[in-house]
C-alpha positions as CSV (number, residue, x, y, z in Angstrom):
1,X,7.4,6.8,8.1
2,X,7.2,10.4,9.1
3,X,6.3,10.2,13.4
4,X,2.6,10.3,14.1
5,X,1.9,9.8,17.6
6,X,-1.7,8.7,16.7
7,X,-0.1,5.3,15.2
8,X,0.6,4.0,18.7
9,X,-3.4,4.5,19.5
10,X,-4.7,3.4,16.1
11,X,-2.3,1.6,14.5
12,X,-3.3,2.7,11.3
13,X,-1.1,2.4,7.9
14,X,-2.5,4.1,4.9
15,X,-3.4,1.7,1.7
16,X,-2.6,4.1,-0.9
17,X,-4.0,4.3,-4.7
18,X,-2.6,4.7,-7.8
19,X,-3.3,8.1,-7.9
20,X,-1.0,8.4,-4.6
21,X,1.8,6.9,-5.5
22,X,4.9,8.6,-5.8
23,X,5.9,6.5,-9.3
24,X,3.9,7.7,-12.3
25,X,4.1,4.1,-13.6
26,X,2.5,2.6,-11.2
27,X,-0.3,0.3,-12.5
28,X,-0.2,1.5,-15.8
29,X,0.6,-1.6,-18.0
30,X,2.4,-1.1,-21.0
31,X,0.0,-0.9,-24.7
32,X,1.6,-3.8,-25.2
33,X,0.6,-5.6,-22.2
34,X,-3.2,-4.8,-22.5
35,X,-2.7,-6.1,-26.1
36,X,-1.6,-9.2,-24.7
37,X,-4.3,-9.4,-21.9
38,X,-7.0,-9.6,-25.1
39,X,-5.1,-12.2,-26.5
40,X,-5.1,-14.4,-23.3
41,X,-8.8,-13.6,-23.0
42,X,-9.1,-15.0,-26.3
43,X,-6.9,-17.9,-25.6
44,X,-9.7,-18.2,-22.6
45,X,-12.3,-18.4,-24.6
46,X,-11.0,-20.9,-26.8
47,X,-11.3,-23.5,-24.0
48,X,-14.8,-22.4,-23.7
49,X,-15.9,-22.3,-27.5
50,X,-19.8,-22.1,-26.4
51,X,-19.2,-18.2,-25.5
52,X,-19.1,-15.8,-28.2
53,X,-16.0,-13.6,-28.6
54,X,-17.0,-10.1,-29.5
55,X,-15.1,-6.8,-29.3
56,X,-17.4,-5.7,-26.3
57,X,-16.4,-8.7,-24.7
58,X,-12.3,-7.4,-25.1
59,X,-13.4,-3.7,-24.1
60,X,-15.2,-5.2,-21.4
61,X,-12.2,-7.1,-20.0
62,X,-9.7,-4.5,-20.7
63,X,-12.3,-2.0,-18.6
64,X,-12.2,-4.6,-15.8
65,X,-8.3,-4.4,-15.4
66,X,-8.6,-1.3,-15.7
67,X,-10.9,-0.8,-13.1
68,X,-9.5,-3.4,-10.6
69,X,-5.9,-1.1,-10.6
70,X,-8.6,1.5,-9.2
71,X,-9.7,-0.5,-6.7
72,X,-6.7,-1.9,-5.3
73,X,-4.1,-0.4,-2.7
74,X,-0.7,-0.5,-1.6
75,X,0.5,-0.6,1.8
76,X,4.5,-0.5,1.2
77,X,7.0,-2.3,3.5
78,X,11.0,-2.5,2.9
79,X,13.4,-5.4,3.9
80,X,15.9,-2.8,5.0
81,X,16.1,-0.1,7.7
82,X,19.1,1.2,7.7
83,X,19.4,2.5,4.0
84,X,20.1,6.2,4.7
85,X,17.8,7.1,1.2
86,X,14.8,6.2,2.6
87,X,15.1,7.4,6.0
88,X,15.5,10.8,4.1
89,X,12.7,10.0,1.5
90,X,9.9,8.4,3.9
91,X,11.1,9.5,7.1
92,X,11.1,12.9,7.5
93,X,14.5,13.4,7.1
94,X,15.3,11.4,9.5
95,X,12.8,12.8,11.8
96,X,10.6,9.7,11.9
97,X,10.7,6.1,12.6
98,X,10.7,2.9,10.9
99,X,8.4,0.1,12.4
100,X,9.8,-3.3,12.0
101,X,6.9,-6.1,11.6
102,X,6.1,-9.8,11.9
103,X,5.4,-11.2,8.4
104,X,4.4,-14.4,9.2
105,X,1.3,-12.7,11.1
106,X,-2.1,-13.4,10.1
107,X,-2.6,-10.2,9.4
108,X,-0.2,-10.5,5.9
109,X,-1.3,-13.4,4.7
110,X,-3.3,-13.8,1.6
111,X,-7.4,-13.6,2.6
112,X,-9.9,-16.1,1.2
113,X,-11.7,-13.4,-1.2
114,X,-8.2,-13.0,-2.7
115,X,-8.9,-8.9,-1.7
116,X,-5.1,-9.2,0.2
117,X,-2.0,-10.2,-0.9
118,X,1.8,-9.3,0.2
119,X,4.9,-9.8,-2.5
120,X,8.2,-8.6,-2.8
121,X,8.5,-6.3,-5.6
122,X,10.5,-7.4,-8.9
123,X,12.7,-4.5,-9.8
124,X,13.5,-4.6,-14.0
125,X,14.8,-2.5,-16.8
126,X,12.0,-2.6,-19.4
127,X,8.1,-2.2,-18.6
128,X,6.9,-5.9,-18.6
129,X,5.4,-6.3,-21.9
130,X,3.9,-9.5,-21.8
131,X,1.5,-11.1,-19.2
132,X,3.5,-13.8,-16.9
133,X,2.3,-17.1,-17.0
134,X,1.9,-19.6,-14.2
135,X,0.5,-23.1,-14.5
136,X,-3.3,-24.2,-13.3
137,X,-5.3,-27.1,-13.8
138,X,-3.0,-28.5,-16.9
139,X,-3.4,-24.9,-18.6
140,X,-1.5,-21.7,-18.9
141,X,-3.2,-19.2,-17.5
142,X,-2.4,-15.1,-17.1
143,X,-1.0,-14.0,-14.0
144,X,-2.7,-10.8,-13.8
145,X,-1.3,-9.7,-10.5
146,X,2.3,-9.7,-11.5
147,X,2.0,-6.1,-12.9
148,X,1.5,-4.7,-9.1
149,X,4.7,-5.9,-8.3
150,X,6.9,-4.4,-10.9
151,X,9.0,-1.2,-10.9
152,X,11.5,0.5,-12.7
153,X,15.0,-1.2,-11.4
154,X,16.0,3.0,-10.1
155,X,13.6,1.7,-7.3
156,X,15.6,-1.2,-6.4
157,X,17.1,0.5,-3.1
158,X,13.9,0.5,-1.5
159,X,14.2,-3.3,-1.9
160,X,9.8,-3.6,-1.1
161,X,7.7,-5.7,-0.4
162,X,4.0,-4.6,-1.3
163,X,0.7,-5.4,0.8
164,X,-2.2,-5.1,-1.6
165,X,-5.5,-4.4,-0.4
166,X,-9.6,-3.9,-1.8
167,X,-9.5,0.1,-0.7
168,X,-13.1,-0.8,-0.3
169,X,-12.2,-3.3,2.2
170,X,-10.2,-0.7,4.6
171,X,-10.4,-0.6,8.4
172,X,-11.1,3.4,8.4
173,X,-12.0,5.7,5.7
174,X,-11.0,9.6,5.5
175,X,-11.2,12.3,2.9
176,X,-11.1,16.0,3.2
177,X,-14.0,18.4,4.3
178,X,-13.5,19.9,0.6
179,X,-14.3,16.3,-1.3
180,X,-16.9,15.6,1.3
181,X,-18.5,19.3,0.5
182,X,-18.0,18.6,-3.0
183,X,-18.4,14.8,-3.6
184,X,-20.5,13.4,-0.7
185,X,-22.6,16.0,1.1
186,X,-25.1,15.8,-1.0
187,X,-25.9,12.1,-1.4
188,X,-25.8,12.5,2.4
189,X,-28.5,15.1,3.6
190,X,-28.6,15.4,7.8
191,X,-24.9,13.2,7.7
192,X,-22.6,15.1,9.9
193,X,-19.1,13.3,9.0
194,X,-16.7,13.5,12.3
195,X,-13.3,15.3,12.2
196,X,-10.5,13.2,13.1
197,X,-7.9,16.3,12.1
198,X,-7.9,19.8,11.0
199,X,-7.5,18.1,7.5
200,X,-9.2,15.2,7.6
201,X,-12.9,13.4,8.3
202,X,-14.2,10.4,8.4
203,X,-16.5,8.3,6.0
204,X,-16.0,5.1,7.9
205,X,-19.5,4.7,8.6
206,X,-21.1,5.2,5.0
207,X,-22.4,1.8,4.5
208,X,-23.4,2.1,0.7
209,X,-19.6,3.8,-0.1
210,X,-20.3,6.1,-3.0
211,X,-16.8,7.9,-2.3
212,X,-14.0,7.6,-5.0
213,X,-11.5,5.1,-2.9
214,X,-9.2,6.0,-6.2
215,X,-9.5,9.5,-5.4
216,X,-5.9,11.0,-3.4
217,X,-8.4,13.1,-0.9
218,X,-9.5,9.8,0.1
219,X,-7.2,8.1,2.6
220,X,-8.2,4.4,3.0
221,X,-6.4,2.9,6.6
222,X,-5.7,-0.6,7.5
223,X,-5.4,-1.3,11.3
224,X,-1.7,-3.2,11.7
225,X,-2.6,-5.4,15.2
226,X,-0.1,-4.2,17.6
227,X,0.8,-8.0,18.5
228,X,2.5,-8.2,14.7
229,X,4.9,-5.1,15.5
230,X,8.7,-6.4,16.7
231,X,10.3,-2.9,17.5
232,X,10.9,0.8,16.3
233,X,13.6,2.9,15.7
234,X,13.6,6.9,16.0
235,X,15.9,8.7,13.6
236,X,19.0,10.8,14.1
237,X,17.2,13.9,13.9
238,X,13.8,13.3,15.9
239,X,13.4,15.5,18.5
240,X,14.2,14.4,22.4
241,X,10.7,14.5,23.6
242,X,9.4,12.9,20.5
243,X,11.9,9.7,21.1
244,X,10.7,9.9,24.6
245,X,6.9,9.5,24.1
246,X,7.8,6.3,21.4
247,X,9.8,4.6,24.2
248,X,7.0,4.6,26.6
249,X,4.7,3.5,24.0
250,X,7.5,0.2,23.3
251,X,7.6,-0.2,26.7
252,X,4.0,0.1,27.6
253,X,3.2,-2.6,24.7
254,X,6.2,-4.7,24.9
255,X,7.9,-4.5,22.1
256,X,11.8,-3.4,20.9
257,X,13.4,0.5,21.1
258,X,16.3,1.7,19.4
259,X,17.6,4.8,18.3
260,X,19.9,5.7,15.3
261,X,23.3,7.4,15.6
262,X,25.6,8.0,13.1
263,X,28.6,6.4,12.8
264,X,31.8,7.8,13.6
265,X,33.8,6.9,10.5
266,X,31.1,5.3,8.0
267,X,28.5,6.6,6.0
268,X,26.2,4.3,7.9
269,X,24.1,4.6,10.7
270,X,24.1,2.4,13.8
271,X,21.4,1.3,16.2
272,X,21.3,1.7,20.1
273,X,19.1,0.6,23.1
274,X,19.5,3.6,25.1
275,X,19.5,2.2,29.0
């Protein structure tokens, strides 16, 4: 990710919408998926003949999905850190850092209201056109959560692994003083939101949450705990004092510092502890 000194105070990692995303696929399903979504909502039914089928009942459905890829965000994670592609593409050129965490943490694993999950993204040539099925109680039932793990296989060098999160279930809530002017101020008379940047304030606090978390002016944060992080690595082209203030904050809480050279005869980059 680009360098933020703020990270190493806050530990914040943004869980982005769809709208945000840098793939214009993303959570957009195929027609022919949604097709097949009503026809395993029928198939549901069936098992439950006492509830009438109805076209509302599809539309209804269908909205739900539809709505639930609104409502969910992606926190995105690779398994490599030495691709030089994404140390252009998501670090700055390579003027930022990659973070290497703990997956086994608590804080990855799945949560009891099903509003967090982490997977490893399935990279394929076609858009899936069908929903997977996975087995439950003797029955084959739609796996509906298959669709936020697939990408177009021209992704596959990020080789990802996905984090998704209820936006409405973030640690900290931002949006811009325009959409709170436009969007919020007035559900809000006497509310004074506090600016955390020159760009940014925060809705944290807003206990009824009438913001759009879909909306790309509003940045919805999860708090990473600092015990889960393993080490960081400044790029090539970070600047001296910028690699300086990252290794006090490794060394302050404890965890591994490296810096990445270029290799002397490979297009590759290599990894140093400076002493």
């Amino acid at each position: 990710m680009p360098y933020r000194d703020e990270f190493f105070s806050n530990f914040y990692l943004r869980c982005t919408p769809r709208s945000a995303l840098n793939d214009p696929f993303e959570l957009r399903p195929s027609n022919k998926y949604m097709f097949d979504h009503r026809l395993d909502i029928h198939a549901q039914l069936e098992m439950t003949p006492e509830t009438e089928v109805s076209e509302e009942l599809f539309d209804f459905n269908c909205g739900f999905l539809k709505r639930a890829f609104k409502k969910m965000g992606i926190s995105s994670f690779s398994e490599t850190y030495d691709n030089l592609l994404m140390w252009s593409h998501y670090a700055d050129n390579h003027r930022g850092i990659v973070v290497a965490f703990d997956t086994t943490h608590d804080f990855f694993k799945e949560d009891g209201s099903k509003s967090r999950q982490l997977g490893r993204v399935h990279y394929r040539k076609d858009r899936m056109k069908a929903i997977p099925q996975k087995l439950q109680n003797g029955f084959h039932m739609a796996d509906n959560t298959r669709i936020y793990f697939e990408k177009s296989d021209e992704w596959i060098y990020e080789k990802e692994h996905r984090l998704l999160n209820d936006l409405y279930q973030a640690d900290a809530t931002l949006c811009t003083p325009e959409y709170y002017d436009k969007q919020l101020r007035h559900k809000y008379p006497g509310y004074q939101p506090e600016a955390v940047s020159d760009k940014l304030v925060s809705i944290t606090d807003i206990g009824d949450k009438y913001y759009d978390a879909s909306d790309p002016d509003v940045i919805c944060m999860l708090q990473v705990p600092p015990e889960c992080i393993l080490s960081v690595i400044c790029g090539t082209n970070m600047p001296d004092e910028q690699k300086e203030i990252v290794r006090l904050h490794a060394q302050f809480l404890g965890y591994s510092y490296y810096e990445a050279v270029p290799d002397s005869d490979e297009y590759k980059l290599n990894f140093v502890q400076p002493e």
